[in-house]
N, CA, C, O and CB atoms as a CASP TS submission, in Angstrom:
PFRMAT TS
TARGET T0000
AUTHOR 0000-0000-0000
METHOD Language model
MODEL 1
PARENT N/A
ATOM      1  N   UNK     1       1.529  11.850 -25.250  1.00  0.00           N
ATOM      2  CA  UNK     1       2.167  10.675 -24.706  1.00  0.00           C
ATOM      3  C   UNK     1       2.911  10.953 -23.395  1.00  0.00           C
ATOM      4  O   UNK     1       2.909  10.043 -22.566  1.00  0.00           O
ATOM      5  CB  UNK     1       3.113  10.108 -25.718  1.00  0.00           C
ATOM      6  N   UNK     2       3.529  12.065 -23.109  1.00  0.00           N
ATOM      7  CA  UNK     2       4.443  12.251 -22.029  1.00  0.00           C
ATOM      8  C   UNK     2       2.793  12.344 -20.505  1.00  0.00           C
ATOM      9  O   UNK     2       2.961  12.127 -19.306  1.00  0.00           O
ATOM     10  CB  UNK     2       5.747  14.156 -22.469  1.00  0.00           C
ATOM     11  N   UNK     3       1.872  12.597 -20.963  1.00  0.00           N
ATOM     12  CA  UNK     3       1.330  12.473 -19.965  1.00  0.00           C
ATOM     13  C   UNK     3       0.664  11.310 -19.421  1.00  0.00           C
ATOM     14  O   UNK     3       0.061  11.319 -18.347  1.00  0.00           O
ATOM     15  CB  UNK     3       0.746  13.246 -20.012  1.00  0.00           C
ATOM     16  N   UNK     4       0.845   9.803 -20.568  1.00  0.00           N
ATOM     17  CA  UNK     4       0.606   8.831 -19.850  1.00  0.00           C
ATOM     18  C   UNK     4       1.261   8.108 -18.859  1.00  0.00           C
ATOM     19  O   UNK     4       0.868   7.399 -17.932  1.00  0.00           O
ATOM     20  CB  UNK     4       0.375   8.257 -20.449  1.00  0.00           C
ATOM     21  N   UNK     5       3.395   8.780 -19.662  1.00  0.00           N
ATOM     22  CA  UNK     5       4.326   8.486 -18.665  1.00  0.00           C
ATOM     23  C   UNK     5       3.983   9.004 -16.741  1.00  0.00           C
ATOM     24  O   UNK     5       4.141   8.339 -15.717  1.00  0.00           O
ATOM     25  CB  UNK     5       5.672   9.282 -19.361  1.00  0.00           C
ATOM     26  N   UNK     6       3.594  10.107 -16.891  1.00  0.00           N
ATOM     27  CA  UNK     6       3.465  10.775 -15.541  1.00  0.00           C
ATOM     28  C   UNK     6       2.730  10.103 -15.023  1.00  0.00           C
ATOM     29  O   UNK     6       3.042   9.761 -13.883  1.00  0.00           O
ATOM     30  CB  UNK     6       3.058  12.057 -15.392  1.00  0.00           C
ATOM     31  N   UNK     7       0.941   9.407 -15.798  1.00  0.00           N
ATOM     32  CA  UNK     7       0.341   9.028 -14.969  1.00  0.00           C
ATOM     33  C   UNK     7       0.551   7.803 -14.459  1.00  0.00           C
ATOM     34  O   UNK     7       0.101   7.455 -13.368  1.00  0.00           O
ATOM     35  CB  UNK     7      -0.593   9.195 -15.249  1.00  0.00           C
ATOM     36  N   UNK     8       1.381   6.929 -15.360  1.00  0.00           N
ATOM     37  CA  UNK     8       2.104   5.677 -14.698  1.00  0.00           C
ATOM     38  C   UNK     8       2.907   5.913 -13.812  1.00  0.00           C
ATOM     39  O   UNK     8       3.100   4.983 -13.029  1.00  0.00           O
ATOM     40  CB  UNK     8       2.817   4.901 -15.486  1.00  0.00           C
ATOM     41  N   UNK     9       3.741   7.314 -13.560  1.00  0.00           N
ATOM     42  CA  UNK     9       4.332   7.339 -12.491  1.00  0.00           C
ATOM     43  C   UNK     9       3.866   7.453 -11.046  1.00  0.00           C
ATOM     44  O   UNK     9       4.296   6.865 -10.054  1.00  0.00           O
ATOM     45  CB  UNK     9       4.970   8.079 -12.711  1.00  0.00           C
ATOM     46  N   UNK    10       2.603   8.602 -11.192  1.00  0.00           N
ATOM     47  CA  UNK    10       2.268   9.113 -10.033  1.00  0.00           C
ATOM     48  C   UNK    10       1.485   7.528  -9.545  1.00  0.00           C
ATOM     49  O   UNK    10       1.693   7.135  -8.397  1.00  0.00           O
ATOM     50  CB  UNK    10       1.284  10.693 -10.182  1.00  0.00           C
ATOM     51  N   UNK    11       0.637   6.724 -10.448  1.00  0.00           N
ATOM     52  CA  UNK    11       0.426   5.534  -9.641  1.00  0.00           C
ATOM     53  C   UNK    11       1.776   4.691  -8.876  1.00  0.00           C
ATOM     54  O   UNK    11       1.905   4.142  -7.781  1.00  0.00           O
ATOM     55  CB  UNK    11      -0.289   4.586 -10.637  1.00  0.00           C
ATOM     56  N   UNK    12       2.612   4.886  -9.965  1.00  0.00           N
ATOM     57  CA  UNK    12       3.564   3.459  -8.923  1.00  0.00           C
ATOM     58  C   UNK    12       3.684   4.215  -7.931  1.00  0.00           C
ATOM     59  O   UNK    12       3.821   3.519  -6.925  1.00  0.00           O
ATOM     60  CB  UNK    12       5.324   2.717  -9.386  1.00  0.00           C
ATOM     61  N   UNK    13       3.704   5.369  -7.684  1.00  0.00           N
ATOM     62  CA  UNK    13       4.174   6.315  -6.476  1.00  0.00           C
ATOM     63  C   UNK    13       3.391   5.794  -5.029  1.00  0.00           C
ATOM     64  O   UNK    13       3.679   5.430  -3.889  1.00  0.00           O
ATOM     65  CB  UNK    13       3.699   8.083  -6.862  1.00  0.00           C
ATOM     66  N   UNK    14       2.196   6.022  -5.906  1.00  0.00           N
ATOM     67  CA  UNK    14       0.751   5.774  -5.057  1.00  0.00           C
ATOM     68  C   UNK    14       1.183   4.375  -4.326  1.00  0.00           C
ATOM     69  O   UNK    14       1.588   4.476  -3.168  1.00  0.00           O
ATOM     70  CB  UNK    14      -0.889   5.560  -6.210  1.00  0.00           C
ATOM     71  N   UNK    15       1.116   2.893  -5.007  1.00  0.00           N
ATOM     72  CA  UNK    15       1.191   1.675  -4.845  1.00  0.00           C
ATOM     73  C   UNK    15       2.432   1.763  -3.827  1.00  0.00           C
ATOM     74  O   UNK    15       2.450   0.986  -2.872  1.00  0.00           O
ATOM     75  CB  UNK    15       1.294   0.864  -6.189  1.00  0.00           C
ATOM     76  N   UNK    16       3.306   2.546  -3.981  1.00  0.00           N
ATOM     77  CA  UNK    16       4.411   2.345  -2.815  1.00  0.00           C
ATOM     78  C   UNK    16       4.180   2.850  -1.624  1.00  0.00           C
ATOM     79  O   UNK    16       4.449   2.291  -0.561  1.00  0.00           O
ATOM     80  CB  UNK    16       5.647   2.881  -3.095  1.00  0.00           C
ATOM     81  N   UNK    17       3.598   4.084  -1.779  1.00  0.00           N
ATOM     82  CA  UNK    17       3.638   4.925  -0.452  1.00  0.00           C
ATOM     83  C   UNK    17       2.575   3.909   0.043  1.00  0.00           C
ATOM     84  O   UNK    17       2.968   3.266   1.016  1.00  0.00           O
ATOM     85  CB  UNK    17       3.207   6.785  -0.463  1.00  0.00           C
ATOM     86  N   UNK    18       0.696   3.452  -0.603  1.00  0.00           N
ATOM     87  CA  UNK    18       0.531   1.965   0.363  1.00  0.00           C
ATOM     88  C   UNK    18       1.014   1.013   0.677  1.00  0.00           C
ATOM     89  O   UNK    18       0.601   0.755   1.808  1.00  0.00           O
ATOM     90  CB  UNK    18      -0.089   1.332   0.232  1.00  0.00           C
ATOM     91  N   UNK    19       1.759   0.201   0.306  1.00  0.00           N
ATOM     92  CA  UNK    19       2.396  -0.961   0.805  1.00  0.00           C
ATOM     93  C   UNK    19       2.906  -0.164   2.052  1.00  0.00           C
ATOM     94  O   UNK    19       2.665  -0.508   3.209  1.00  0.00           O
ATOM     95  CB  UNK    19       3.558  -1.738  -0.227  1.00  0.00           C
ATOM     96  N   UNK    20       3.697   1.028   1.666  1.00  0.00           N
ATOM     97  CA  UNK    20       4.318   1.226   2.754  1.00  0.00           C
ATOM     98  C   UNK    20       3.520   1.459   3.990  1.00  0.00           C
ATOM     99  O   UNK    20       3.639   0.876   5.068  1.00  0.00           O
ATOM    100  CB  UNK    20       5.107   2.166   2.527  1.00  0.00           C
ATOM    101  N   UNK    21       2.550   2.559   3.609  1.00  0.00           N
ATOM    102  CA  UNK    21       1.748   2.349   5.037  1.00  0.00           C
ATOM    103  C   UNK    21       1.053   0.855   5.572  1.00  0.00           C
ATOM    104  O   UNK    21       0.793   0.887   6.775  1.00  0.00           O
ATOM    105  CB  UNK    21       0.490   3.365   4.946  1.00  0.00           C
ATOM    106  N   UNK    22       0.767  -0.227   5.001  1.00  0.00           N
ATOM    107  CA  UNK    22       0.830  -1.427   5.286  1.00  0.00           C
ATOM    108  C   UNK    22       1.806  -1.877   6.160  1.00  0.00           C
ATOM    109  O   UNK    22       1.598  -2.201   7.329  1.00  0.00           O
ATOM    110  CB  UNK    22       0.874  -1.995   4.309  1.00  0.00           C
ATOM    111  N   UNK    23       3.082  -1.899   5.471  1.00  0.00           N
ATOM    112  CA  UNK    23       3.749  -1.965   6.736  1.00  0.00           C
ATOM    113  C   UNK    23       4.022  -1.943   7.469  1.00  0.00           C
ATOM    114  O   UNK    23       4.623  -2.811   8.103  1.00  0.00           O
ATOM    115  CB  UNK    23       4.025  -1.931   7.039  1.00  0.00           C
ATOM    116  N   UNK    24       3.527  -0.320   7.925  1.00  0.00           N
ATOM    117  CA  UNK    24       4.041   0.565   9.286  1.00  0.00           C
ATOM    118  C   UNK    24       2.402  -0.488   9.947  1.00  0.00           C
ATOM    119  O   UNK    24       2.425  -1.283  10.887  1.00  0.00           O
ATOM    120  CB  UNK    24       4.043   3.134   9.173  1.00  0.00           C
ATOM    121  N   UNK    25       1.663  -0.270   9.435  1.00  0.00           N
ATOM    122  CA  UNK    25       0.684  -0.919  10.282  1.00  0.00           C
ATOM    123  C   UNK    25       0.880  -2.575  10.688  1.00  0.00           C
ATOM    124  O   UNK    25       0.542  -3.008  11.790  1.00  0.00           O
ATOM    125  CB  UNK    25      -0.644  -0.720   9.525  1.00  0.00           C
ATOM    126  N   UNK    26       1.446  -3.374   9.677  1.00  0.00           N
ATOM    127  CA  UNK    26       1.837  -4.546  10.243  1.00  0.00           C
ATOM    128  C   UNK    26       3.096  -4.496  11.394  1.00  0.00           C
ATOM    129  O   UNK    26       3.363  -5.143  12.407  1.00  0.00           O
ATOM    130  CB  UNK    26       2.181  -5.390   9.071  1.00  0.00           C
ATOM    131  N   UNK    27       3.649  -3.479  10.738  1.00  0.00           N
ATOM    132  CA  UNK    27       4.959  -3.745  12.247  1.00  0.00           C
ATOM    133  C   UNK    27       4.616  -2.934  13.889  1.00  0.00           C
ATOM    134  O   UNK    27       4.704  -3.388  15.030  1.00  0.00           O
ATOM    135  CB  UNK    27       6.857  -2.780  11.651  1.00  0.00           C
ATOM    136  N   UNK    28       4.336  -2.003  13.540  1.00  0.00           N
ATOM    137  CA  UNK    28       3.784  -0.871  14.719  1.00  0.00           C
ATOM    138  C   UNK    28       2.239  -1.231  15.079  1.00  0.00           C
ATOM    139  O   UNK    28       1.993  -1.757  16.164  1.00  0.00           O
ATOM    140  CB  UNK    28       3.822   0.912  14.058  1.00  0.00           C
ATOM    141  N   UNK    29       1.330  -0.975  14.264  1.00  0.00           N
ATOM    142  CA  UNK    29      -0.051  -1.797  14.499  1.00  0.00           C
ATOM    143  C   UNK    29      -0.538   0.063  14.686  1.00  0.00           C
ATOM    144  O   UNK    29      -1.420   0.393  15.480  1.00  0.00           O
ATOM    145  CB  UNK    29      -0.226  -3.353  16.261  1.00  0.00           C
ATOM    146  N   UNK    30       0.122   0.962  13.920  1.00  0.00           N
ATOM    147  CA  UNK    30      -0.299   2.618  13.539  1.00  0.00           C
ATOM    148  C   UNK    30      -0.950   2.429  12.553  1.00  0.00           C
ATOM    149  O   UNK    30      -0.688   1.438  11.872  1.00  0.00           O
ATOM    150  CB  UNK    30       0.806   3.758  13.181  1.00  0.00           C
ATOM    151  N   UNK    31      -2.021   3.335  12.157  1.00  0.00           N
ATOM    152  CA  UNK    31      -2.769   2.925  10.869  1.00  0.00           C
ATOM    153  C   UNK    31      -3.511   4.542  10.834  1.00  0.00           C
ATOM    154  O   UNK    31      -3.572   5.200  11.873  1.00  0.00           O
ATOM    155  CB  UNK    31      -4.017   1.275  11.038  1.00  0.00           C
ATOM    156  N   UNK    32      -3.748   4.776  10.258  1.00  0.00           N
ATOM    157  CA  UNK    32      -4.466   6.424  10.088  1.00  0.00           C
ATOM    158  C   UNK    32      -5.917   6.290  10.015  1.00  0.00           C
ATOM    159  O   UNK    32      -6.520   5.262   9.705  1.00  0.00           O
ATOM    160  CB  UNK    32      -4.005   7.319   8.581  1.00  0.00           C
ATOM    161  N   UNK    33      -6.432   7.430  10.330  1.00  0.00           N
ATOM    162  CA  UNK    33      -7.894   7.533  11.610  1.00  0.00           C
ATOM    163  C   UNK    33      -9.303   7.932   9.790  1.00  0.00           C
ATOM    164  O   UNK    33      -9.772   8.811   9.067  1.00  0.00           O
ATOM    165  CB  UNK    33      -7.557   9.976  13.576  1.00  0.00           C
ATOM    166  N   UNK    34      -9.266   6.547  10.051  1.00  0.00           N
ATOM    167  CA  UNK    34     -10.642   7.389   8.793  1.00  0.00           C
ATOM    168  C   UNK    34     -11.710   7.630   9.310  1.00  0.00           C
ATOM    169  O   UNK    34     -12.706   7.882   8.632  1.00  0.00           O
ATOM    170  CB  UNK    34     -11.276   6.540   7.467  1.00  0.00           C
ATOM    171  N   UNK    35     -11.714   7.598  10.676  1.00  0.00           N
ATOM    172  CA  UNK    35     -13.088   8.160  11.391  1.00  0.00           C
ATOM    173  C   UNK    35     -12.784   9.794  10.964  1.00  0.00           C
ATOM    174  O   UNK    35     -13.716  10.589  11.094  1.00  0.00           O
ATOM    175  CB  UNK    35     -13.213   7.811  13.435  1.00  0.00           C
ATOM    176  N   UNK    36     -11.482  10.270  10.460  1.00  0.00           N
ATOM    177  CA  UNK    36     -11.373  11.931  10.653  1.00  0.00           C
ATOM    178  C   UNK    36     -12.103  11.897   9.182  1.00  0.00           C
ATOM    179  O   UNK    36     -12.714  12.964   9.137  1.00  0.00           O
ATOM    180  CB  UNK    36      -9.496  12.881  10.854  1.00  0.00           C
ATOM    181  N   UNK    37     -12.298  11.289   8.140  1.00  0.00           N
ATOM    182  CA  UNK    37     -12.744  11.977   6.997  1.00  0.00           C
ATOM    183  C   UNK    37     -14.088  12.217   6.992  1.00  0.00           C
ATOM    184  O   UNK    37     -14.819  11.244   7.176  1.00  0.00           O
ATOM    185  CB  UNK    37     -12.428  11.344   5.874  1.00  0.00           C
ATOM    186  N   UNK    38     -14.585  13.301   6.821  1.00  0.00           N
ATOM    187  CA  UNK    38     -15.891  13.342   6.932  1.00  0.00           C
ATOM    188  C   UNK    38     -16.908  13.271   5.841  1.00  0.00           C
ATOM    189  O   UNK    38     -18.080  13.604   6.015  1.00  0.00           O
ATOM    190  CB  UNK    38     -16.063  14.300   7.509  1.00  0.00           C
ATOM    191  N   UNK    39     -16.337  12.747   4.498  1.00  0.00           N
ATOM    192  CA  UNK    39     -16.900  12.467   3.555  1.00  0.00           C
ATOM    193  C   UNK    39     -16.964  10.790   3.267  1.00  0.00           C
ATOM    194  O   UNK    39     -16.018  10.123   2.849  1.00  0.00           O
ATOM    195  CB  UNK    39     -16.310  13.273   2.636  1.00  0.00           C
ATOM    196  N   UNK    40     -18.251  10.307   3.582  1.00  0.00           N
ATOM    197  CA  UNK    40     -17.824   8.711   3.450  1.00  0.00           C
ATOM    198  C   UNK    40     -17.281   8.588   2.343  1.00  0.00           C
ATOM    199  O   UNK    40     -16.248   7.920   2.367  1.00  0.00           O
ATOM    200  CB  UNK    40     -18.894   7.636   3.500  1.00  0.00           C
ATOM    201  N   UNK    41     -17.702   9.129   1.026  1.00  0.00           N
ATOM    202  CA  UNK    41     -17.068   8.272  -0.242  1.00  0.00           C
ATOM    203  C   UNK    41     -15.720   8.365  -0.232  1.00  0.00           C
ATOM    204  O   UNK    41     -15.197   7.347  -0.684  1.00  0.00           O
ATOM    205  CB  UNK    41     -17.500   8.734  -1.675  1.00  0.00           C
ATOM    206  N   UNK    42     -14.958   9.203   0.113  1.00  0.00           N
ATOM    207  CA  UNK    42     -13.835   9.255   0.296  1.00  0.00           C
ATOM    208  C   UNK    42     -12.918   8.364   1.430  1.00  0.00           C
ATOM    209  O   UNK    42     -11.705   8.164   1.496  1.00  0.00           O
ATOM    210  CB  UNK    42     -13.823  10.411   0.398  1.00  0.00           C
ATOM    211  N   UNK    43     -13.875   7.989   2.154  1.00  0.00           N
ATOM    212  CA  UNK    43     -13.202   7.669   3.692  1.00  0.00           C
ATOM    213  C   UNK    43     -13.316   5.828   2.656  1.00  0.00           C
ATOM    214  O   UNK    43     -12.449   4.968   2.810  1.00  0.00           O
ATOM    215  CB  UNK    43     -14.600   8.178   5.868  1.00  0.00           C
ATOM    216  N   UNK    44     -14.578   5.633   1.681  1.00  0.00           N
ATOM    217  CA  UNK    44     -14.691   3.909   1.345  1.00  0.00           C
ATOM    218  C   UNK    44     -13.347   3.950   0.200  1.00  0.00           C
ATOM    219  O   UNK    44     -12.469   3.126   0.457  1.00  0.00           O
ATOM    220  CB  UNK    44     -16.640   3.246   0.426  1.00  0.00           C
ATOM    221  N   UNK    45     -13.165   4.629  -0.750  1.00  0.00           N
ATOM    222  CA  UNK    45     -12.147   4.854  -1.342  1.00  0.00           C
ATOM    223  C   UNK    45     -10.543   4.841  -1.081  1.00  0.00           C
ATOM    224  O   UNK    45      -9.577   4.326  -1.645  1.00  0.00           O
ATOM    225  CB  UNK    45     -12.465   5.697  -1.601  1.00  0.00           C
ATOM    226  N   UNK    46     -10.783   5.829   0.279  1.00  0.00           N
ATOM    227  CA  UNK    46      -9.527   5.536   0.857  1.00  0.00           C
ATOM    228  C   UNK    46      -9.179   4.212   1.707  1.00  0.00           C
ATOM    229  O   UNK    46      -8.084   3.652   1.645  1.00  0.00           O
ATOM    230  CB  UNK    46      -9.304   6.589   1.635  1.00  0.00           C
ATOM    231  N   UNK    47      -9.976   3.898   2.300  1.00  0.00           N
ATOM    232  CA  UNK    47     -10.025   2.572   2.767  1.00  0.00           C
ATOM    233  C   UNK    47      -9.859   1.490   1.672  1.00  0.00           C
ATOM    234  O   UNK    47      -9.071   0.644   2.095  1.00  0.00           O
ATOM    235  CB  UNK    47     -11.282   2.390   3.465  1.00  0.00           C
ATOM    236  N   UNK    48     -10.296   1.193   0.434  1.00  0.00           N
ATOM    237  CA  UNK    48      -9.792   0.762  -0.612  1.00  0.00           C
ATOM    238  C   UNK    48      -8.636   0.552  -0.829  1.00  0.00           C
ATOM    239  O   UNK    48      -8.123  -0.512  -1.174  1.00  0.00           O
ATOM    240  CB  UNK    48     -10.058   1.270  -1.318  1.00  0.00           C
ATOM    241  N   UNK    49      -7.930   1.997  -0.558  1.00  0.00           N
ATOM    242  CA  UNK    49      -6.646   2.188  -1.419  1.00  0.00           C
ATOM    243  C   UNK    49      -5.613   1.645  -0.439  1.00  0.00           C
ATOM    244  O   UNK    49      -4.483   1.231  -0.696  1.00  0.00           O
ATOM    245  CB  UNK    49      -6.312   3.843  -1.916  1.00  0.00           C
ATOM    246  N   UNK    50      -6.256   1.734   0.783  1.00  0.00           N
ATOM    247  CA  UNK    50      -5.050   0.823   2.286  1.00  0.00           C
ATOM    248  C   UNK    50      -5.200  -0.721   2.243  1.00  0.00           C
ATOM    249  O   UNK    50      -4.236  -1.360   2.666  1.00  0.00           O
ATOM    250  CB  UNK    50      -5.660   1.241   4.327  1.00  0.00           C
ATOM    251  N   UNK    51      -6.114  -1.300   1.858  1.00  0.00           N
ATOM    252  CA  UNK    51      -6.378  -2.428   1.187  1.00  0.00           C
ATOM    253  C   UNK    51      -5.780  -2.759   0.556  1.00  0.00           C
ATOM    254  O   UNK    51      -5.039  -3.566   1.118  1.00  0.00           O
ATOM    255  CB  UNK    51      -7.136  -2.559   0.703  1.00  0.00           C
ATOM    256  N   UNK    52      -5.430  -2.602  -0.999  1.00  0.00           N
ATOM    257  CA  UNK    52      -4.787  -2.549  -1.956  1.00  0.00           C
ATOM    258  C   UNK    52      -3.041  -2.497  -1.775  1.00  0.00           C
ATOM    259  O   UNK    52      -2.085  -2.950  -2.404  1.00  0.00           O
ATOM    260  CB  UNK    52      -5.401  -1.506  -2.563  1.00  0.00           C
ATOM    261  N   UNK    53      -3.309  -1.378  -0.094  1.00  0.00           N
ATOM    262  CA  UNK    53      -1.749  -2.253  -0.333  1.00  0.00           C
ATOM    263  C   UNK    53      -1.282  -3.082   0.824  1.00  0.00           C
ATOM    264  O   UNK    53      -0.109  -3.121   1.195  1.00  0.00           O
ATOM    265  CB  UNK    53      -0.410  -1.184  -0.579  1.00  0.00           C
ATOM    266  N   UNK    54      -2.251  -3.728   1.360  1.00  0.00           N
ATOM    267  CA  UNK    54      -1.984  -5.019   2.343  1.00  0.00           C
ATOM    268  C   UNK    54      -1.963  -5.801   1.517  1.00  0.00           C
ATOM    269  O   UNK    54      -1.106  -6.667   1.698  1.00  0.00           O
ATOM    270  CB  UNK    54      -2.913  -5.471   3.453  1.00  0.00           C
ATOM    271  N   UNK    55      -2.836  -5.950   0.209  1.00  0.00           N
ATOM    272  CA  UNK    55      -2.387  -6.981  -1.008  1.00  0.00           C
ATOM    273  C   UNK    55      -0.674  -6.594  -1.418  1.00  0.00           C
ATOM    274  O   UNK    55       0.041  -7.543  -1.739  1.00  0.00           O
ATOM    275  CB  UNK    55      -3.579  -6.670  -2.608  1.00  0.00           C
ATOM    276  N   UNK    56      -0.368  -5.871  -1.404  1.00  0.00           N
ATOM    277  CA  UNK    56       0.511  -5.430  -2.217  1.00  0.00           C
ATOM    278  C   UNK    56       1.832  -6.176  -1.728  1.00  0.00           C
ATOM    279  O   UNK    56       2.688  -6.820  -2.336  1.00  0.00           O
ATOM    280  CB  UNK    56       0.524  -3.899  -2.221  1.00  0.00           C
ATOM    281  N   UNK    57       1.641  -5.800  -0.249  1.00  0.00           N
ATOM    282  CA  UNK    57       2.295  -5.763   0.892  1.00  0.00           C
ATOM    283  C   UNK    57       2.690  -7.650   1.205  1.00  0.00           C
ATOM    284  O   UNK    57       3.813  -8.135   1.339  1.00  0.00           O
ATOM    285  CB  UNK    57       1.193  -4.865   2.097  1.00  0.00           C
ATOM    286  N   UNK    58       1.674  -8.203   1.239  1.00  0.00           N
ATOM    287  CA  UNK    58       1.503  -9.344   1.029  1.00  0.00           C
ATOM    288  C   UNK    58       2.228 -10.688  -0.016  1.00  0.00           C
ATOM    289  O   UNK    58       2.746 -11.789   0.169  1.00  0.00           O
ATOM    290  CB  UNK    58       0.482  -9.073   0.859  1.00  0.00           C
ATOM    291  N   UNK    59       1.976 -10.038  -0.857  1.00  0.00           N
ATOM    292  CA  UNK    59       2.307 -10.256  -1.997  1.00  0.00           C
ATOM    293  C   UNK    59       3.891 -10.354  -2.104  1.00  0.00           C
ATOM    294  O   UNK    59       4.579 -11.316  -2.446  1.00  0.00           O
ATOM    295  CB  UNK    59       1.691  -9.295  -2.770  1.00  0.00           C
ATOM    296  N   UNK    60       4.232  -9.188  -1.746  1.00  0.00           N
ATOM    297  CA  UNK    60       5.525  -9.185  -1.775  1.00  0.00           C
ATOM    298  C   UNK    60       6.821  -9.876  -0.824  1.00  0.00           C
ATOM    299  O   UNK    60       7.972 -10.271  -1.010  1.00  0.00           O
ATOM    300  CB  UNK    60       5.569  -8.071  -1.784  1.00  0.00           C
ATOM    301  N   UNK    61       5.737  -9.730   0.422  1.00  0.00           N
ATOM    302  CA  UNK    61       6.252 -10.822   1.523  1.00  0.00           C
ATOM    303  C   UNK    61       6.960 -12.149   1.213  1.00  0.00           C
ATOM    304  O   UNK    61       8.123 -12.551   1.189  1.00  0.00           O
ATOM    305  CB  UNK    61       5.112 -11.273   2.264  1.00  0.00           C
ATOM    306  N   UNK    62       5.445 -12.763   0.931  1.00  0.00           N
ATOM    307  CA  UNK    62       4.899 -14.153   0.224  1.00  0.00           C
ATOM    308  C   UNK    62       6.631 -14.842  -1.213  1.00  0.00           C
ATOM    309  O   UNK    62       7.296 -15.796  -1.616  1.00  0.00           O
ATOM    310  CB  UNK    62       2.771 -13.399  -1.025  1.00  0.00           C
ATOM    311  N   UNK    63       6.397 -13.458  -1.296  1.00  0.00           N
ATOM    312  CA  UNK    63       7.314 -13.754  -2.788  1.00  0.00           C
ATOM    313  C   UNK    63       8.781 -13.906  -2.508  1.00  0.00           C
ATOM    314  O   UNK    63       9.425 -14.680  -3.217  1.00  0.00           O
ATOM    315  CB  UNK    63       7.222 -12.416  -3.958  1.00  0.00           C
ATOM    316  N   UNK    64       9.479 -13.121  -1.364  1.00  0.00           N
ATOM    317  CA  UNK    64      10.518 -12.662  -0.856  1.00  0.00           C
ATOM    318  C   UNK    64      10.679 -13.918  -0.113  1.00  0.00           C
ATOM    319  O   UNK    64      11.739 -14.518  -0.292  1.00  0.00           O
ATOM    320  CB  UNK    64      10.452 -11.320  -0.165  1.00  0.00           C
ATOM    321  N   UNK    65       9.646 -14.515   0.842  1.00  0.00           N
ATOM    322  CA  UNK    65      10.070 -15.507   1.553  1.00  0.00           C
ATOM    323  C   UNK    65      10.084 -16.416   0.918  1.00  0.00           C
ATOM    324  O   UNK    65      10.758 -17.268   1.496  1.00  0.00           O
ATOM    325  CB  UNK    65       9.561 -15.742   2.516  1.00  0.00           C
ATOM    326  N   UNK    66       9.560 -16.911  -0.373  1.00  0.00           N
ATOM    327  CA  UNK    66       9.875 -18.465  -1.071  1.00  0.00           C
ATOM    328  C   UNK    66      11.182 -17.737  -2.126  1.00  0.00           C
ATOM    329  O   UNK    66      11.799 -18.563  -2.800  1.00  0.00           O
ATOM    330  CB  UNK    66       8.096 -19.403  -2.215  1.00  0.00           C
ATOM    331  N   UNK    67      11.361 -17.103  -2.190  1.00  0.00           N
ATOM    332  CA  UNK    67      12.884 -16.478  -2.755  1.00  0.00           C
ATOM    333  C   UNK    67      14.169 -17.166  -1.973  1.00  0.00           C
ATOM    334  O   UNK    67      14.216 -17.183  -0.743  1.00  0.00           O
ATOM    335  CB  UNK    67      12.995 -14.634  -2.420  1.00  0.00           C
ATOM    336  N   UNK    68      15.180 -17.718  -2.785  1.00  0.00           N
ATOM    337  CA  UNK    68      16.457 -18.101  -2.367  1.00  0.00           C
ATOM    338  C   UNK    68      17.557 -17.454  -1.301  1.00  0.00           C
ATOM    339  O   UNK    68      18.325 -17.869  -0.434  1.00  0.00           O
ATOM    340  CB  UNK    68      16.983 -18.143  -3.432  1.00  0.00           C
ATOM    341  N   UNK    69      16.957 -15.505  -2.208  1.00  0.00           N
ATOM    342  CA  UNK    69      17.663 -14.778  -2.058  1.00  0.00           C
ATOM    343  C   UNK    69      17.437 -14.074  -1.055  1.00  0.00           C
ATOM    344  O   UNK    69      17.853 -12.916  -1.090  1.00  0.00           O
ATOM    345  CB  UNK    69      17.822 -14.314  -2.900  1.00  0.00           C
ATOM    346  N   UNK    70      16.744 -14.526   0.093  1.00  0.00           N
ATOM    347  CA  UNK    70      16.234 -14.084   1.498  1.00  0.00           C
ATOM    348  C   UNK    70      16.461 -15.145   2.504  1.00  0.00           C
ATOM    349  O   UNK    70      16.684 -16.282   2.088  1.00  0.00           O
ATOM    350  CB  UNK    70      14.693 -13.744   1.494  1.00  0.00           C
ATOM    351  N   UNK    71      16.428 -14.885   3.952  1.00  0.00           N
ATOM    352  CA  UNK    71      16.173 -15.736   4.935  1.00  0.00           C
ATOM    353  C   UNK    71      15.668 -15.071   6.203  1.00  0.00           C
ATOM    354  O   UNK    71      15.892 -13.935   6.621  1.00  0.00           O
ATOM    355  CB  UNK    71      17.310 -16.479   5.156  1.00  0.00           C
ATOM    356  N   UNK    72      15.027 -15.927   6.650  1.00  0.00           N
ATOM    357  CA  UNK    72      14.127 -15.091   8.439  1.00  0.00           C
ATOM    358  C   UNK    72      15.331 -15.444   9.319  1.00  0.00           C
ATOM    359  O   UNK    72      15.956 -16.477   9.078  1.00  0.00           O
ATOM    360  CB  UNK    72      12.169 -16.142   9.382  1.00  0.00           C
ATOM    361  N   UNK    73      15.600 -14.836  10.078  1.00  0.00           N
ATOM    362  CA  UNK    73      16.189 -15.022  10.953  1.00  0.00           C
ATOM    363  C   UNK    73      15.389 -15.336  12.556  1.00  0.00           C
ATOM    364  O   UNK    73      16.074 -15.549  13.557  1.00  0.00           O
ATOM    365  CB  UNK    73      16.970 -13.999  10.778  1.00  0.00           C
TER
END
């Protein structure tokens, strides 16, 4: 059992560190070079996983701005 805890961890880990790079790419417009991977399955995978967190990223936006407890300035 203690190793399903870990593996739920190392994902939320995962899900944050994308959103976060989402971010940096929505605010800066930096995004990391998958022309460098030279294994496609890896390069469609990883591209997946930057995906996943423009949803994420999104999502959370979306949610924050119809929230009370926020405002745009």
């Amino acid at each position: 059992m203690p190793m399903f805890g870990k593996i739920v961890h190392i994902s939320a880990d995962l899900l944050l560190v994308s959103a976060c790079l989402a971010g940096i790419r929505r605010n800066t417009g930096l995004t990391p070079k998958l022309e460098s991977i030279e294994d496609p399955t890896i390069r469609k995978y990883f591209g997946k996983y930057l995906n996943y967190g423009e949803s994420i990223y999104d999502y959370t936006v979306a949610t924050c701005g119809s929230s009370s407890y926020f405002s745009r300035k």
